[in-house]
C-alpha positions in Angstrom: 10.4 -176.6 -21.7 12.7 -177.2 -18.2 13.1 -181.1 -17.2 12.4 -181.2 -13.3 16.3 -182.1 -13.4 16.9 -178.8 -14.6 15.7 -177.5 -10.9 17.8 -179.9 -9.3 21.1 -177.2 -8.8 18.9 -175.0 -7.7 16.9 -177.5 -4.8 20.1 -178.2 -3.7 21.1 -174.9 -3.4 18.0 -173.7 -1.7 18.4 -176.9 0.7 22.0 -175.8 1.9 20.9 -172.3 2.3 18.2 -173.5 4.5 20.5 -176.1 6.5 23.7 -172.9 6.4 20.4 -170.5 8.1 19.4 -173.0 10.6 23.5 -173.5 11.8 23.2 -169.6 11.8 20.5 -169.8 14.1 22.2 -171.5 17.0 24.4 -168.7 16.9 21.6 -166.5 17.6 20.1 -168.2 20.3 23.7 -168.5 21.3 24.3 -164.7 21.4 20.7 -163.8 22.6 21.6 -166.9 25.9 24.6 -164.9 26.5 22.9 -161.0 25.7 20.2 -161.9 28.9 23.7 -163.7 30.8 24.8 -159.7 30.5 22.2 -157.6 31.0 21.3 -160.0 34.1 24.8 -160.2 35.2 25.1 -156.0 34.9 21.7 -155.8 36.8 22.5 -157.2 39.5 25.7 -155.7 39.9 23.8 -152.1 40.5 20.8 -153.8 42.3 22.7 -155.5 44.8 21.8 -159.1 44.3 23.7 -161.8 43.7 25.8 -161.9 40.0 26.4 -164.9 38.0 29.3 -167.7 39.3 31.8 -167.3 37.2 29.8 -165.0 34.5 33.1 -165.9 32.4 32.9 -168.7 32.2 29.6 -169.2 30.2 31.0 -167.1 27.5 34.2 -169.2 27.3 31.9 -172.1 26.0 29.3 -169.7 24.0 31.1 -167.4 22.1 33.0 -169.8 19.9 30.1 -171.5 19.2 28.3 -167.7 18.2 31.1 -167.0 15.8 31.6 -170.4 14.3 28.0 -170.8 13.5 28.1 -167.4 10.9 30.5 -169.2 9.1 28.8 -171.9 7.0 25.9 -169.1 5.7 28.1 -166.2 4.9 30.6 -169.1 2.8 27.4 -170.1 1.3 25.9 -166.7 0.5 29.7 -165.2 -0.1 29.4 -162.0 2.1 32.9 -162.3 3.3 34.9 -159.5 2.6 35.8 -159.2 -0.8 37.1 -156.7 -3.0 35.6 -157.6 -6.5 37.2 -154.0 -8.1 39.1 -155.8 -10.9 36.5 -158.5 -11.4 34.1 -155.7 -12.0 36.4 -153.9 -15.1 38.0 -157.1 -16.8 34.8 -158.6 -17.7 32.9 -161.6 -16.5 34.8 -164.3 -17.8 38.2 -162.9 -15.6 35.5 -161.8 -12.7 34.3 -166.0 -12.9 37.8 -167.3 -12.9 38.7 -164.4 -10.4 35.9 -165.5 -8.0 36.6 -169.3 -8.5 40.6 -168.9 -7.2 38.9 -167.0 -4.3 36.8 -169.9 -3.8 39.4 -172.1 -4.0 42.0 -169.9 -1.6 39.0 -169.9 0.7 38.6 -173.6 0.8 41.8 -174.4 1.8 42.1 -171.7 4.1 38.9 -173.0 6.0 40.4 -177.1 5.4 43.2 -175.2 7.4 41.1 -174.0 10.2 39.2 -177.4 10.6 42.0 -179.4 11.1 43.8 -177.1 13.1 40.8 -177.1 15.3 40.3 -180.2 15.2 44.0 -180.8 16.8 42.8 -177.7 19.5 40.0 -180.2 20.5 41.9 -183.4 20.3 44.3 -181.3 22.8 41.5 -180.1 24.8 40.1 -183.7 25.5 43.3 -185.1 26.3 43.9 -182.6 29.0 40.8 -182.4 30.5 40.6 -178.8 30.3 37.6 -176.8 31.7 36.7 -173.0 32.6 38.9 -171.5 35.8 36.2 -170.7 37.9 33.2 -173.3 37.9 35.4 -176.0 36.3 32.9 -176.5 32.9 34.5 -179.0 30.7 35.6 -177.3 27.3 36.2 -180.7 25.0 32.3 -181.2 24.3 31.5 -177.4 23.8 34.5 -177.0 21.2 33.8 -180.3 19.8 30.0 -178.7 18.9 32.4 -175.4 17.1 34.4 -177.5 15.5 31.8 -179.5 13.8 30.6 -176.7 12.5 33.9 -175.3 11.0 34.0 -178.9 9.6 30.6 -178.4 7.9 32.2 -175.4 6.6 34.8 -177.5 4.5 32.2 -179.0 2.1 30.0 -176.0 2.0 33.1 -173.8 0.7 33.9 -177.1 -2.1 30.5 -176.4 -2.9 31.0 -172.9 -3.5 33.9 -173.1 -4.9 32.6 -176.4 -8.1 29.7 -173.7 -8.8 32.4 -171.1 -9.6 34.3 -173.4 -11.6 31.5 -175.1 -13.3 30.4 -171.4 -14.3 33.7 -170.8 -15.1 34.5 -173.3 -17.7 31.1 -173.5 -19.4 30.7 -169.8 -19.4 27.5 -169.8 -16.9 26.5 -167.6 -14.3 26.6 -169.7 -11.2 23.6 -171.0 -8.9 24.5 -169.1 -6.4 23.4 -165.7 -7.5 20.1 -166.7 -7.0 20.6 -166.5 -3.4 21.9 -163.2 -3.0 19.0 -161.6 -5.7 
């Protein structure tokens, strides 16, 4: 018979998969904001009536905030690109220990990123920089991207102490569950 702490790894996974879907989401009101920007801005242009001030602009402060948002669910769910061709034929113990360096190359590669962007910002603020044409200041909207690459710091530790908790003790990690 299963203790209710036995379902505990997998509320906690189902809770950061809901918090990873809802970041995800932004990004989709984000690219559907920008999508009506375009079709609008596009319209105009061949009905005659006035376009968008500095259409450019908008998608200076958007877009970044689109892409960044995709981040934290695909590290949760793992459907980066991965070739898993010689995980697949040396067995699962090599595939678990295989997947937990990814893991690991993947977290520092994003620790990276967030501190690098986190300099950008910094940088950003400093200089008071904003768009060329209508002058939009870019610190607060990158700060907003950058939080979100920093979320994506402890989601990829997360991802990457299933894999080696599965790896040691020889189980198959929580995670599956998410992509079944």
């Amino acid at each position: 018979m299963n203790s209710p702490s036995d379902d505990i790894p997998l509320r906690f996974v189902k809770w950061i998969d809901k918090l990873t879907q809802s970041i995800a989401l932004v990004g989709f009101f984000g690219l559907f904001i920008m999508g009506l920007l375009i079709f609008y801005d596009g319209a105009a242009r061949y009905l005659g009536v006035p376009r968008i001030s500095g259409f450019p602009d908008y998608g200076e402060v958007i877009f970044p905030l689109v892409i960044a948002s995709c981040f934290p669910a695909g590290l949760f769910r793992q459907t980066n690109v991965t070739v898993r061709i010689l995980g697949k034929v040396s067995g699962n113990k090599i595939n678990s220990w295989l997947e937990t360096f990814a893991s690991l190359v993947t977290l520092i590669f994003f620790s990276i990123l967030a501190w690098e962007l986190v300099k950008l910002t910094l940088q950003y603020g400093e200089a008071h920089r904003i768009t060329r044409t209508i002058g939009i200041p870019l610190a607060p909207w990158w700060w907003f991207t950058t939080a979100i690459m920093l979320v994506c710091v402890p989601i990829q530790a997360i991802v990457f102490s299933f894999w080696l908790w599965a790896s040691l003790f020889g189980v198959d990690p929580v995670l599956k569950s998410l992509n079944e």
